[in-house]
C-alpha positions in Angstrom: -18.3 -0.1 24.0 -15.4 -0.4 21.3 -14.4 2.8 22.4 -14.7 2.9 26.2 -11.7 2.6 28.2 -13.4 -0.3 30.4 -13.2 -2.0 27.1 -9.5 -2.0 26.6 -8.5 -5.1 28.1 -11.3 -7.6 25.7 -10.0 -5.6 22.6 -6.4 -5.7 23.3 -6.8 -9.6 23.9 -8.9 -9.4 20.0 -6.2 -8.0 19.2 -3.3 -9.9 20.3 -5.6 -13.2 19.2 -5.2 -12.2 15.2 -1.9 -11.5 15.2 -0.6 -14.5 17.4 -3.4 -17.1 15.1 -3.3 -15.5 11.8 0.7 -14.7 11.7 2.3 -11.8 10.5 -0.9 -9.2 9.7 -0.7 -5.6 7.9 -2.4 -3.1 9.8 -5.0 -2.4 7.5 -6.0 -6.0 7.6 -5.8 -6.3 11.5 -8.1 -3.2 12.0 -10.6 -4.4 9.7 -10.9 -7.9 11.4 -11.5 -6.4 14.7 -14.0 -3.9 12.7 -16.0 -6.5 11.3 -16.3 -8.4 14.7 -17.9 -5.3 16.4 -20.6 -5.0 13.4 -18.7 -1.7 11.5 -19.6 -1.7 8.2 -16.4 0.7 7.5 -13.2 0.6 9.2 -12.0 4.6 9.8 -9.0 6.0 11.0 -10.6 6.3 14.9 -11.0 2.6 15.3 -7.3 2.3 13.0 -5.7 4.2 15.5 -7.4 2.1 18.1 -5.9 -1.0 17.3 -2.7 0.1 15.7 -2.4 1.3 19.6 -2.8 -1.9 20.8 -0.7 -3.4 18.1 2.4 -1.6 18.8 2.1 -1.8 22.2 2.4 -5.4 22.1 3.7 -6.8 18.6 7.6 -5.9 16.7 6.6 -4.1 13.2 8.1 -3.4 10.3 7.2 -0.8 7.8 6.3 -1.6 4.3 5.5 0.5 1.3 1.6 -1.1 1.5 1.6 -0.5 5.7 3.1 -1.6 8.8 3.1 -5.1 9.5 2.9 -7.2 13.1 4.7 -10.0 13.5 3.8 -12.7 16.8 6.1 -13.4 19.4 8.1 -16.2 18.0 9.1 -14.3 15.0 11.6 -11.9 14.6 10.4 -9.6 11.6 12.2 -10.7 8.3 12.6 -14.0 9.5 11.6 -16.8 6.8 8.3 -18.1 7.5 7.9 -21.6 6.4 4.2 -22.6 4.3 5.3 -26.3 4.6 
């Protein structure tokens, strides 16, 4: 189903769930969360582009020299995250 339009609205939701809960996420590392959840062994550049479509379509990013990264909401991208 991962790639079935009907899908769409459960796998933009997965994806807005790692970004918002995990903070800002490199696309690499987004795509191969949402890989691993629907049993992929490998995470190719048809279910990268999948997400990275969901991604931009909801999330600011910035580009990076290792990727593009999505920040949440409450972020603005270079903002200082605090650990603490």
């Amino acid at each position: 189903m991962f790639y079935e339009p009907s899908y769409d609205k459960v796998l933009r939701q997965m994806v807005e769930w790692v970004v918002t809960h995990e903070g800002t996420v490199l696309d690499a590392v987004l795509a191969r969360r949402n890989a691993r959840i629907h049993g992929f062994q490998r995470t190719g550049s048809r279910i990268q582009e999948r997400i990275e479509n969901f991604a931009q379509q909801l999330f600011k990013a910035t580009e990076e020299p290792g990727g593009t990264f999505y920040w949440p909401r409450e972020l603005e991208p270079y903002e200082e995250i605090s650990f603490l």
